[in-house]
Backbone as JSON Lines, residues from 0, in Angstrom:
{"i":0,"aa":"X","n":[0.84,-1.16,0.0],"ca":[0.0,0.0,0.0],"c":[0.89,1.24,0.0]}
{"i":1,"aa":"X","n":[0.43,2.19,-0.74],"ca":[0.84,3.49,-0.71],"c":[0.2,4.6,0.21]}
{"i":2,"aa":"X","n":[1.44,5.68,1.35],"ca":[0.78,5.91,1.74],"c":[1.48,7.56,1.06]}
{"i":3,"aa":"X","n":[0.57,8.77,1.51],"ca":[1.26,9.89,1.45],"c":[1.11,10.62,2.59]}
{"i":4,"aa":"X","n":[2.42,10.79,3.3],"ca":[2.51,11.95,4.81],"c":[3.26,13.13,4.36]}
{"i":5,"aa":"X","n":[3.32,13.48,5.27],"ca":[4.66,14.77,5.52],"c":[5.82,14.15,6.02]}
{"i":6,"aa":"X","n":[6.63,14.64,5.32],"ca":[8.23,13.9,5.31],"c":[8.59,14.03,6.88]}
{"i":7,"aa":"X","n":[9.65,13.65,7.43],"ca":[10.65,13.84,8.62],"c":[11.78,14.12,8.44]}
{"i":8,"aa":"X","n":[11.98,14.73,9.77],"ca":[14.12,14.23,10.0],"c":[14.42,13.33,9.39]}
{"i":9,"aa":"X","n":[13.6,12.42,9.84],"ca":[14.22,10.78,9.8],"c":[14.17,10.38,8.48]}
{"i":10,"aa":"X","n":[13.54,11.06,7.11],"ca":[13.65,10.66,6.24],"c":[14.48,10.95,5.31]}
{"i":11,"aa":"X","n":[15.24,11.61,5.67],"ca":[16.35,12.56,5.07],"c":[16.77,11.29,3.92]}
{"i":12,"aa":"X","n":[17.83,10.46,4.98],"ca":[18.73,9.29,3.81],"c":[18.08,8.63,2.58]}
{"i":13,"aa":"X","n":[16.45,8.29,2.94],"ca":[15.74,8.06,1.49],"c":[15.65,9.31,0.4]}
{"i":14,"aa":"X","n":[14.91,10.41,1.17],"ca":[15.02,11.81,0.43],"c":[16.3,12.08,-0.22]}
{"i":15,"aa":"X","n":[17.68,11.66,-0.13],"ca":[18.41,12.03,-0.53],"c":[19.32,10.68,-1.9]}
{"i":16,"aa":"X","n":[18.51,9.76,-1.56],"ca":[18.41,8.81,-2.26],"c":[17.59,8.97,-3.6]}
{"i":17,"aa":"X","n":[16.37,9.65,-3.33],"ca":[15.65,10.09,-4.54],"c":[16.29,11.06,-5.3]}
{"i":18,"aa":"X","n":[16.72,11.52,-4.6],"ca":[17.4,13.37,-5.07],"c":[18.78,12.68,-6.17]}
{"i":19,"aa":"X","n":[19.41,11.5,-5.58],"ca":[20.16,11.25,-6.71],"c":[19.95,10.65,-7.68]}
{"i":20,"aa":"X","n":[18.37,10.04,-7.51],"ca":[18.17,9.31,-8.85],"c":[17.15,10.15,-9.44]}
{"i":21,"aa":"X","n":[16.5,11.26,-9.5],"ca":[16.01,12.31,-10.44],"c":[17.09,13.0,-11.33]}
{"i":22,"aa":"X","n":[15.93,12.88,-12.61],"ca":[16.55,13.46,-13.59],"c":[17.47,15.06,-13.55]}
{"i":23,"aa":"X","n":[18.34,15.2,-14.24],"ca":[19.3,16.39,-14.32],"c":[18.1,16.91,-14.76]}
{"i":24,"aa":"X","n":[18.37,18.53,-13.8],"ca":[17.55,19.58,-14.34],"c":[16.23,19.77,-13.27]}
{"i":25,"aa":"X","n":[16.31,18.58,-12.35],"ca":[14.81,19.07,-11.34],"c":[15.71,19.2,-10.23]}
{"i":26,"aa":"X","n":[15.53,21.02,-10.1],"ca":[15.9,21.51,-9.3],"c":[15.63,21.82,-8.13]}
{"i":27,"aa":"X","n":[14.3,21.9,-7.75],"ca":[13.02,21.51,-6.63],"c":[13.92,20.32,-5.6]}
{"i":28,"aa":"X","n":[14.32,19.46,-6.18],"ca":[14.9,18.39,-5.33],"c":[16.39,18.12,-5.3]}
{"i":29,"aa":"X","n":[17.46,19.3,-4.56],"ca":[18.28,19.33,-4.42],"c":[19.4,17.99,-4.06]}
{"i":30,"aa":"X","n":[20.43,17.92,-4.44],"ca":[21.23,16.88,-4.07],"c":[22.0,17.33,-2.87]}
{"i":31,"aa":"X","n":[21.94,18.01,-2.02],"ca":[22.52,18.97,-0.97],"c":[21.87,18.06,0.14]}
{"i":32,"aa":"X","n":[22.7,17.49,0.57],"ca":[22.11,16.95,2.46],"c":[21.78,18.29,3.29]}
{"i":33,"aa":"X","n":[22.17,19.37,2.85],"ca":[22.03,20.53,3.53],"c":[20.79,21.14,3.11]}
{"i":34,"aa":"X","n":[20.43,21.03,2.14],"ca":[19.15,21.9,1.54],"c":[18.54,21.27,1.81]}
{"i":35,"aa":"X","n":[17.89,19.43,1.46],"ca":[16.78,18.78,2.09],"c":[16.71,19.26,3.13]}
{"i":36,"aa":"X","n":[17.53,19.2,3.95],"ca":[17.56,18.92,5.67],"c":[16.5,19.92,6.04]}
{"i":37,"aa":"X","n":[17.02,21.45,4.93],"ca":[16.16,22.91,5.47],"c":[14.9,22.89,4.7]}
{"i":38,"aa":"X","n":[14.64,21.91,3.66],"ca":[13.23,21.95,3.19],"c":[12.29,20.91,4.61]}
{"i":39,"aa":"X","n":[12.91,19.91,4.72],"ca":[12.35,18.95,5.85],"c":[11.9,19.82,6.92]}
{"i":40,"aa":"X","n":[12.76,20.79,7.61],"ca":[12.42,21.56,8.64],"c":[11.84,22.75,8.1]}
{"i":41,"aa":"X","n":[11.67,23.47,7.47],"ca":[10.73,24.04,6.88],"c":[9.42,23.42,7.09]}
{"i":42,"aa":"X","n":[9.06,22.4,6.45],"ca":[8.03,21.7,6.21],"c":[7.41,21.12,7.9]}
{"i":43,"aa":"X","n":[7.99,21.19,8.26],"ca":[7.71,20.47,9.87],"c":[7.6,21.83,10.68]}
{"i":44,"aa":"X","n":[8.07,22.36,10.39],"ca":[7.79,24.01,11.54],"c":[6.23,24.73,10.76]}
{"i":45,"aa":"X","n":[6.13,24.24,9.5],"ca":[4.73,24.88,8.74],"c":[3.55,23.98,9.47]}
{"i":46,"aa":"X","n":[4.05,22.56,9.5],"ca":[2.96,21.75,10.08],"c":[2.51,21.85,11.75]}
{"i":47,"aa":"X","n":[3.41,22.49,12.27],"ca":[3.13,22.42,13.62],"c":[2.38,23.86,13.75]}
{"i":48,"aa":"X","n":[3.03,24.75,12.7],"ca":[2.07,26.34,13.08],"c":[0.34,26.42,13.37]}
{"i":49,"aa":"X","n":[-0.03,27.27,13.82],"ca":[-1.59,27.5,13.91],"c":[-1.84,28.19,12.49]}
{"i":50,"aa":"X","n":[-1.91,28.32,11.47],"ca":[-2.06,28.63,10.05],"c":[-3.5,29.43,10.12]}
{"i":51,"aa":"X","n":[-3.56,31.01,10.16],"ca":[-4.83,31.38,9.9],"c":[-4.94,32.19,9.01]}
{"i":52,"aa":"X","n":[-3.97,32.47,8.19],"ca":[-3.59,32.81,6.78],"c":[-2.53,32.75,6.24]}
{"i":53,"aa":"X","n":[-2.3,32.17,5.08],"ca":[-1.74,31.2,4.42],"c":[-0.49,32.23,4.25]}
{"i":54,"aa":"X","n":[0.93,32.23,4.64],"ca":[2.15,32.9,4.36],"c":[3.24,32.33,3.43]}
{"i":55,"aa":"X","n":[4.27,32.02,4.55],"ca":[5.4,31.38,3.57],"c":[5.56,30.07,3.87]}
{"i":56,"aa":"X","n":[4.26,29.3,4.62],"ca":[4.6,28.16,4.82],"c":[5.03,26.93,3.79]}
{"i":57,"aa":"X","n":[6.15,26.45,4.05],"ca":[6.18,24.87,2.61],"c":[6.21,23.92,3.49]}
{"i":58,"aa":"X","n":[5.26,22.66,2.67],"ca":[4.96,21.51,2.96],"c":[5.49,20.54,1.9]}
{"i":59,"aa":"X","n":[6.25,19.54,2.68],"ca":[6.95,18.35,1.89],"c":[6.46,17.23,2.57]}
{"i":60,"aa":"X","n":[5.6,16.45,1.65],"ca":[5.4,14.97,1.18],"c":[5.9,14.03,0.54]}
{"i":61,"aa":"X","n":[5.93,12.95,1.32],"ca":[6.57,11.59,0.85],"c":[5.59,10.67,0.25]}
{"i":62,"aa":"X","n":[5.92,9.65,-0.33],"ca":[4.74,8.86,-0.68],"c":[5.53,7.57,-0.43]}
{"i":63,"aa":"X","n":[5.38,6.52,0.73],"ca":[5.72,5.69,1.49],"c":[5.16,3.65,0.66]}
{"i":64,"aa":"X","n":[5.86,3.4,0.61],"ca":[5.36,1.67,0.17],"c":[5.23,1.59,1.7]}
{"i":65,"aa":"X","n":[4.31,1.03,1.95],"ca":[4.31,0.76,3.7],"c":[4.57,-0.45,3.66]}
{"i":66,"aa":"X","n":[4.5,-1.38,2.69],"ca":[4.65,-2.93,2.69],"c":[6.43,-3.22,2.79]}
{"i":67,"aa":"X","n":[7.43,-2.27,2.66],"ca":[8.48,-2.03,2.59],"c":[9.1,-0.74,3.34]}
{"i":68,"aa":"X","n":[8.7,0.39,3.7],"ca":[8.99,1.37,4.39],"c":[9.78,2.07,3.84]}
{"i":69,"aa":"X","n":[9.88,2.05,2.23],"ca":[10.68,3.07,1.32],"c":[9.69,4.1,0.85]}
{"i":70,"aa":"X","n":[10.74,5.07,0.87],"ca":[10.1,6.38,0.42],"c":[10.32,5.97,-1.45]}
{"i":71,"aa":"X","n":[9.22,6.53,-2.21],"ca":[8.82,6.49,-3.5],"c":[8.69,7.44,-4.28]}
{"i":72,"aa":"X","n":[8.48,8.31,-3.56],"ca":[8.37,9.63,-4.25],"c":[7.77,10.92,-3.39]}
{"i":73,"aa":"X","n":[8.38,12.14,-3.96],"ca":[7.64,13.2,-2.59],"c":[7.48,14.11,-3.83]}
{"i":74,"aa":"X","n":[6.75,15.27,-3.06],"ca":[6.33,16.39,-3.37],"c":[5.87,17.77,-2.8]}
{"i":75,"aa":"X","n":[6.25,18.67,-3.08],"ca":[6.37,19.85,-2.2],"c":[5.16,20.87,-2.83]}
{"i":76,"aa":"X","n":[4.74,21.39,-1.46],"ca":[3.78,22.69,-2.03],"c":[4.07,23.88,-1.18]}
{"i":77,"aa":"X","n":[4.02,24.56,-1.8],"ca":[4.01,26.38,-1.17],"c":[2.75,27.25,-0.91]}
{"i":78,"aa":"X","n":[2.75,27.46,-0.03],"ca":[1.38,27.57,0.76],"c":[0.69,28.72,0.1]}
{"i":79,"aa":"X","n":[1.8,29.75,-0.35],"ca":[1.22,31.02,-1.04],"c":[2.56,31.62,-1.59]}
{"i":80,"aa":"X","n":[2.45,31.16,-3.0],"ca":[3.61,31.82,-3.9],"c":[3.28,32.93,-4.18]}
{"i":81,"aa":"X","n":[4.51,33.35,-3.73],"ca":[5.31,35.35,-4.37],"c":[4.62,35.82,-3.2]}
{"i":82,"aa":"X","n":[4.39,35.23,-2.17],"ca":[4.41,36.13,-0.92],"c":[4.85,37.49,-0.36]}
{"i":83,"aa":"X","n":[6.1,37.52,-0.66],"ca":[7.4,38.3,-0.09],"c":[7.81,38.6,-2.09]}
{"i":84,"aa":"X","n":[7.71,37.92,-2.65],"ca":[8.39,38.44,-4.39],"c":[7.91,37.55,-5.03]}
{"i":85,"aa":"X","n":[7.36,37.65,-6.53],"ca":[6.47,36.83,-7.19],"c":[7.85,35.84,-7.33]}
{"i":86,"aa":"X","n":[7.56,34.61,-7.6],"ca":[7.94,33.21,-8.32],"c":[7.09,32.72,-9.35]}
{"i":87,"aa":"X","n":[7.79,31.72,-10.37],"ca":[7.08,31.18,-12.03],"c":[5.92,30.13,-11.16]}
{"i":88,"aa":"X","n":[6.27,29.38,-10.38],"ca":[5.23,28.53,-9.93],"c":[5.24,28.0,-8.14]}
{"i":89,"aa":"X","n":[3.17,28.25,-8.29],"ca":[3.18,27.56,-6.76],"c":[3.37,26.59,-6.39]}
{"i":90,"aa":"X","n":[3.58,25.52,-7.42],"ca":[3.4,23.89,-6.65],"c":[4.79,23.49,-7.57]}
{"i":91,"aa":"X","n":[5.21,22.81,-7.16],"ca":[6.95,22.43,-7.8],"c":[6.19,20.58,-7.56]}
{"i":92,"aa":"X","n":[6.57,19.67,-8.01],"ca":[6.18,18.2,-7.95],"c":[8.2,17.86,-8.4]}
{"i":93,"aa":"X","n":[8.3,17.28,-7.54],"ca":[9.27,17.11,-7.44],"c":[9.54,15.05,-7.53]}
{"i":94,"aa":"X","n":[10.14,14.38,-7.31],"ca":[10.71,13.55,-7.94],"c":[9.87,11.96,-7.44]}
{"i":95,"aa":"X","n":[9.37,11.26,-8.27],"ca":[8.37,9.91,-8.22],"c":[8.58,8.99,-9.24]}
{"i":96,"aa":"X","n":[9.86,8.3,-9.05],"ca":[10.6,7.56,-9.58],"c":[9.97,6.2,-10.33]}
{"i":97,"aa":"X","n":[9.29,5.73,-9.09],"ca":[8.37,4.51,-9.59],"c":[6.59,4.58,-9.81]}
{"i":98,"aa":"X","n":[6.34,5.83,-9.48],"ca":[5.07,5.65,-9.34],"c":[4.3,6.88,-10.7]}
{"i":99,"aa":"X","n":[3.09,6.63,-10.96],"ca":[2.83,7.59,-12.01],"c":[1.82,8.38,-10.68]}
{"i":100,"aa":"X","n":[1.87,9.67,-10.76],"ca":[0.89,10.53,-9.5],"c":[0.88,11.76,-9.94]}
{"i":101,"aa":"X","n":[-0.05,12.12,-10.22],"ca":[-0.36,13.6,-10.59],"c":[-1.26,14.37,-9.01]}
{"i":102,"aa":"X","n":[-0.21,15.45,-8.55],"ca":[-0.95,16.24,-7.31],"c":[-1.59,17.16,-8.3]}
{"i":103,"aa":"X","n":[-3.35,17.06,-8.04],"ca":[-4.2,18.16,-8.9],"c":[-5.06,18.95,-7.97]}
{"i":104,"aa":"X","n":[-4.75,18.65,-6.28],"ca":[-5.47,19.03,-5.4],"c":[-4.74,19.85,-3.97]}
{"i":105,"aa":"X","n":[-5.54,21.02,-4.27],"ca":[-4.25,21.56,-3.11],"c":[-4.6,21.26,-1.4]}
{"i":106,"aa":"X","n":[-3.74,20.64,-0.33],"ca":[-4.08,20.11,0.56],"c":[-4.62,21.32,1.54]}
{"i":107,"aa":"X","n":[-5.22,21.29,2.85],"ca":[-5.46,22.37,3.35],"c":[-4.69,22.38,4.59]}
{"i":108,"aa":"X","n":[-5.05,20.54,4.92],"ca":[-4.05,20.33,6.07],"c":[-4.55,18.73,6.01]}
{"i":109,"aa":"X","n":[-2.91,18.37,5.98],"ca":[-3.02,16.53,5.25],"c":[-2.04,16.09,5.93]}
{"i":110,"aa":"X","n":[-2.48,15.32,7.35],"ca":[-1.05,14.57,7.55],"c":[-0.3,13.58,7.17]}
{"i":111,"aa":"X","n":[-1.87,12.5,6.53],"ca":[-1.3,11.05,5.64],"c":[-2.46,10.89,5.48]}
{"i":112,"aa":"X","n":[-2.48,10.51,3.77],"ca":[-3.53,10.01,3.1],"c":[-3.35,8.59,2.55]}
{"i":113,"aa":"X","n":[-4.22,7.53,2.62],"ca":[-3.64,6.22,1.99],"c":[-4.15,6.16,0.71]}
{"i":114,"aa":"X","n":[-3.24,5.81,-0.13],"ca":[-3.82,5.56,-1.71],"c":[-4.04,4.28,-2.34]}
């Protein structure tokens, strides 16, 4: 079964496992143990906030084989692009190696959905 949460600390070493097997050119998913690390905590300080209008929070999702406990693919959203300075796009979909998944729905507040 597939599940989709919000990433962790703890998921860093898979996250960075994906990051080396995405294609050259997706830049969304850095090969930097240092940059995941600050998207992960990013994403975990957005989830714990009281959110009563939507700022600079980013949220990063994993999409989990639970029958195996590998991460499969993640994806990041930005709570409200060009906040602070416009950017080309709000939702970046970042790297899903084995799985075909189109995000067409923006979450409001999703801690794990099973697919």
């Amino acid at each position: 079964m597939l599940m989709l949460r919000l990433g962790r600390t703890a998921d860093l070493p898979q996250i960075e496992r994906l990051a080396a097997a995405s294609p050259v050119g997706v830049t969304a998913l850095p090969a930097s143990r240092e940059r995941l690390a600050n998207i992960l905590a990013a994403s975990e300080a957005s989830m714990a906030e009281e959110v009563t209008f939507s700022g600079e929070e980013r949220y990063f999702f994993v999409l989990e084989d639970t029958a195996t406990a590998t991460l499969v693919g993640c994806s990041g959203i930005i709570a409200a692009s060009g906040f602070r300075s416009p950017i080309p796009s709000a939702m970046k979909c970042l790297c899903m190696p084995r799985v075909s998944w189109a995000c067409t729905t923006v979450f409001t507040c999703c801690r794990s959905v099973t697919i």
